[in-house]
N, C-alpha and C positions, 0 to 999 in steps of 0.2 A: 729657700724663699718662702715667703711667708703671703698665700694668696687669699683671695679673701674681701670679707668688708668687717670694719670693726663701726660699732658704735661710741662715741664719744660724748657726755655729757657734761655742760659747764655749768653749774649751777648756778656759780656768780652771774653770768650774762645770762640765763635762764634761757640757756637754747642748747639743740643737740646736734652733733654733724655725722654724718655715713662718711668715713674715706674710707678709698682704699686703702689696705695694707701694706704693700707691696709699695708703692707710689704717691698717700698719703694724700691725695688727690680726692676734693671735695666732691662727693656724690648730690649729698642736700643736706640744708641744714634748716631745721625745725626748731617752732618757741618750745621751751617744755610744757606747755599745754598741749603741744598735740607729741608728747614723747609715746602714747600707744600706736598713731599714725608713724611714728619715726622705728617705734620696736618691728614693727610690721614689716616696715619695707626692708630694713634691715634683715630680718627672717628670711622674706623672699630674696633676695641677695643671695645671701649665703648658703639656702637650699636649693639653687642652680637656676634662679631667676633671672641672668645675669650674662657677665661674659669674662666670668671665672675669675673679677679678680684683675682685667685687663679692660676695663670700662673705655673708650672711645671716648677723644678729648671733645665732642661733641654736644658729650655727653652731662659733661662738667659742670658745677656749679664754678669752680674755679680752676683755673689752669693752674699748672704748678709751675714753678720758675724754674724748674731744670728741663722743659717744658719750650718754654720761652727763648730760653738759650742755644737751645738745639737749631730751633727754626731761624735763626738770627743767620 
């Protein structure tokens, strides 16, 4: 299993998202004008800012649909 936050960049839509790894589940997603604000937090993520990788749906920019389904 692969824990973790990964950084994500679109250039075409000119924005960046944090998901998780593991669960692919949005953290935040930033314009790339603030991609050094987006490297940041990512950083602290992954130097144990965090909760390893298992972020609380709470927490979420977006819930995931396997997510959604469970609670149904």
């Amino acid at each position: 299993m692969a824990y973790g936050y990964k950084l994500v960049e679109d250039r075409k839509n000119r924005k960046c998202t944090i998901t998780e790894k593991f669960t692919d589940s949005v953290i935040k997603t930033f314009s790339m004008d603030d991609l050094q604000k987006a490297k940041k937090l990512y950083n602290h993520l992954n130097l144990g800012g965090a909760f390893n990788g298992n972020t609380p749906t709470f927490f979420l920019t977006e819930i995931p649909s396997y997510i959604n389904k469970v609670s149904e």
